[in-house]
Structures are given as structure tokens and as C-alpha cells.
C-alpha positions in Angstrom: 0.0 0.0 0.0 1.0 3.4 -0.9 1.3 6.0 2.0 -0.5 8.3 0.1 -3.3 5.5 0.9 -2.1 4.9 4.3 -2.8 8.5 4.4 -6.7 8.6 3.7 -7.0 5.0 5.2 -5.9 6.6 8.9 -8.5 9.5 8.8 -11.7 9.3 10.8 -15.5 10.1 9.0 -16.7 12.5 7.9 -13.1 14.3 7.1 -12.3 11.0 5.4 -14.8 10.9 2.6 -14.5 14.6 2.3 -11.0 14.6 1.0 -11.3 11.6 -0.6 -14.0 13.7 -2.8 -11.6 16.3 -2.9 -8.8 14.3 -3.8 -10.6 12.9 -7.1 -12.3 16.6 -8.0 -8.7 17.6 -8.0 -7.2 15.0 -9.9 -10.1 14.8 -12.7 -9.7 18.8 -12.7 -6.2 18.4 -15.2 -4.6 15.5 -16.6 -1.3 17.1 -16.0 -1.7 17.1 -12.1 0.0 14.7 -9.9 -0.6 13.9 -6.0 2.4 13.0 -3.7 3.3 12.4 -0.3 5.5 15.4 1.0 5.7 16.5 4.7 3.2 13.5 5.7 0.3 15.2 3.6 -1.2 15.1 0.0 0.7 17.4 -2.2 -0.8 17.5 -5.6 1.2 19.1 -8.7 1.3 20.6 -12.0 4.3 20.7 -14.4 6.2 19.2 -11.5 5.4 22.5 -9.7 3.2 22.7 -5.9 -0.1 23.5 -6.5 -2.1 23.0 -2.9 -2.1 19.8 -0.9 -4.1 18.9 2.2 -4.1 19.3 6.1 -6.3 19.8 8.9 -6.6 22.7 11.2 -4.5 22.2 14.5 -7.2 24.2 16.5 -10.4 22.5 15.6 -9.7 19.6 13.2 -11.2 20.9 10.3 -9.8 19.8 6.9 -8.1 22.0 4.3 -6.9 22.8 1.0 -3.8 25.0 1.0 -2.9 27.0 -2.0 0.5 27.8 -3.1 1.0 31.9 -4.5 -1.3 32.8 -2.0 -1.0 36.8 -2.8 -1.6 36.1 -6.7 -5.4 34.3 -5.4 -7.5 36.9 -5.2 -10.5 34.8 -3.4 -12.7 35.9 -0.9 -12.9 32.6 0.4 -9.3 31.7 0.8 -7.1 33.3 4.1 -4.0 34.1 4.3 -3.4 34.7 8.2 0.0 34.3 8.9 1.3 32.6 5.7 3.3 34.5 3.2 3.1 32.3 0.4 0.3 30.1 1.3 -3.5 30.4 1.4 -6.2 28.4 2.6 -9.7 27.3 1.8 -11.4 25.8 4.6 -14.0 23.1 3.8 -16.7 22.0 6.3 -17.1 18.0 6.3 -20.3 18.3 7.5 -21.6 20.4 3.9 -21.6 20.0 0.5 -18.0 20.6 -1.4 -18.0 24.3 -2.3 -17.3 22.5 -5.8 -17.5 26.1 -7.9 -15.3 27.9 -5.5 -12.8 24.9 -5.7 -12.9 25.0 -9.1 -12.5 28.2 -9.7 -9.6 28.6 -7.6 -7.6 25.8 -9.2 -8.0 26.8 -12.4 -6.3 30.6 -11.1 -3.5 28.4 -9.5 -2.7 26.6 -12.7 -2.9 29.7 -14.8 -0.4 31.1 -12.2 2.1 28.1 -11.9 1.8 28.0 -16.4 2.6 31.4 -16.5 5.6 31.3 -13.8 7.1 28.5 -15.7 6.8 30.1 -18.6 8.5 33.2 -17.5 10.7 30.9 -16.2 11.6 29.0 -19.4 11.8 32.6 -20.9 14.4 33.8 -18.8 16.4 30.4 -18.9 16.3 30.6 -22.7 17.3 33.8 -22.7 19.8 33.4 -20.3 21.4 29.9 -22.2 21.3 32.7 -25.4 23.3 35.5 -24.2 26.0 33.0 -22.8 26.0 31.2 -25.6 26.3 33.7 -28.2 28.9 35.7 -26.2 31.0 32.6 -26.4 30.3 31.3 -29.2 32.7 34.3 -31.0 35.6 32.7 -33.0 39.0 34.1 -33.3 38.2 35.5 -36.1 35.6 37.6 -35.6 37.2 38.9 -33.0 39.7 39.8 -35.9 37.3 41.6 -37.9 36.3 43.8 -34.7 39.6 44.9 -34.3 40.4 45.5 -38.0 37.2 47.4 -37.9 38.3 49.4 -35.0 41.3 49.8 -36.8 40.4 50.7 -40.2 37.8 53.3 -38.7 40.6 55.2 -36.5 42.4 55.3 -39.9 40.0 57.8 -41.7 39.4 59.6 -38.6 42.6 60.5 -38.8 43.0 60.7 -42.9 39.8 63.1 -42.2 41.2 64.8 -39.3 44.5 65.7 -41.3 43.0 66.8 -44.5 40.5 69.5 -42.6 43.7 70.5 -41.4 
């Protein structure tokens, strides 16, 4: 058995069956995302990026889904509290799955992990470009720069002398 099982296996009713639920809306929500076990808890991911995972409140026991990019989810419905880069949406066992609100929030979190990797890939392409291209000069071009250099000071000084 997976722990990721063991996980769901060792939680009592009704917090159980509500992140099983939870589990499977998430899953079904993008092919692309992916659950592990990080930490002890659910982590589900996207483009091999965090995207929320699953805990329970210390306080009062009730289950939640924590979101990463917390300042970028501009829900009503998720808190911050303390977290910097975290929110959380709370979810009551004993009601029906806010299934809209869920919905809606993952599909802001995987807009916001695409568009992060993206820049990412951006910068790393651009990055791999400069350096490449800065090296990639041969000894002769760097030749030709020099005999430009040259041949430039040349008739400024041919030009120089003959406004003389």
C-alpha cells in the first residue's frame, strides 16, 4: 500500500470521505496534475510545480486545502493569516464541497504556476542565449572587430588631417 493511501486509510469520517472527494475533483480537474506524499500530507502538482495539498486545522480539526501563490489568489474565500506564500480554503465535512469555489480557484493556480514556468523558461532561454552567443565568438571575428576598429581610426585621422 502506498502511503499516500495509508494517508486517507488513517483519517476518521466525515473528514475522510470529504478529502477523498476532494482528492478525485482535484485530480479529474487536469490530466497534468500529480498527487504525492511530501511533509506527511497530500501534495498535488502541475508541471512538477506545488499547487495546494491537504491538512487539517490544528485548532479545531477541520480539513483544508492549501494553496501555493497565495498573494496572486485573489479569493474571498481563501485566508492568508499568517502565511506568506500560502492560502487556505477551509471546507466543512459536515456540507456540500463548495465545488464552484474549488474550481474556480484551481484553475487561477494553474494559470499562475503555467505562467511562472513560462517566465521561467523565458528567462532560462534567454539566459542559455546570451551566454552562448557571447561565447560562441571565434578568433576570427574577433579579428574583424579589431580590424574594424582599426580601419575606422584610420579615416578619422586621414579626415582629421586633410580638414587641417
Amino acid at each position: 500500500m502506498r502511503n499516500i493511501d495509508s494517508f486517507y486509510l488513517g483519517l476518521n469520517e466525515p473528514v475522510k470521505s470529504c478529502l477523498e472527494a476532494l482528492r478525485t475533483i482535484i485530480l479529474k480537474h487536469d490530466s497534468q496534475i500529480s498527487e504525492s506524499m511530501k511533509y506527511g500530507m497530500p501534495f498535488f502538482s502541475i508541471h512538477k510545480k506545488m499547487l495546494c495539498y491537504f491538512w487539517k486545522e490544528k485548532k479545531n480539526g477541520l480539513p483544508y486545502i492549501g494553496f501555493k501563490e497565495a498573494k496572486s489568489l485573489p479569493f474571498p474565500w481563501l485566508e492568508i493569516g499568517d502565511r506568506s506564500t500560502i492560502s487556505v480554503m477551509y471546507i466543512d465535512p459536515y456540507s456540500d464541497l463548495p465545488l464552484k469555489k474549488l474550481r474556480q480557484t484551481l484553475k487561477a493556480a494553474i494559470e499562475i504556476v503555467e505562467l511562472k514556468s513560462n517566465q521561467n523558461s523565458k528567462s532560462n532561454l534567454s539566459s542559455k542565449s546570451t551566454k552562448s552567443s557571447s561565447s560562441a565568438k571565434s578568433p576570427g571575428s574577433v579579428k574583424t572587430s579589431k580590424a574594424t576598429k582599426s580601419s575606422k581610426s584610420t579615416k578619422t585621422s586621414q579626415l582629421t588631417k586633410a580638414g587641417k
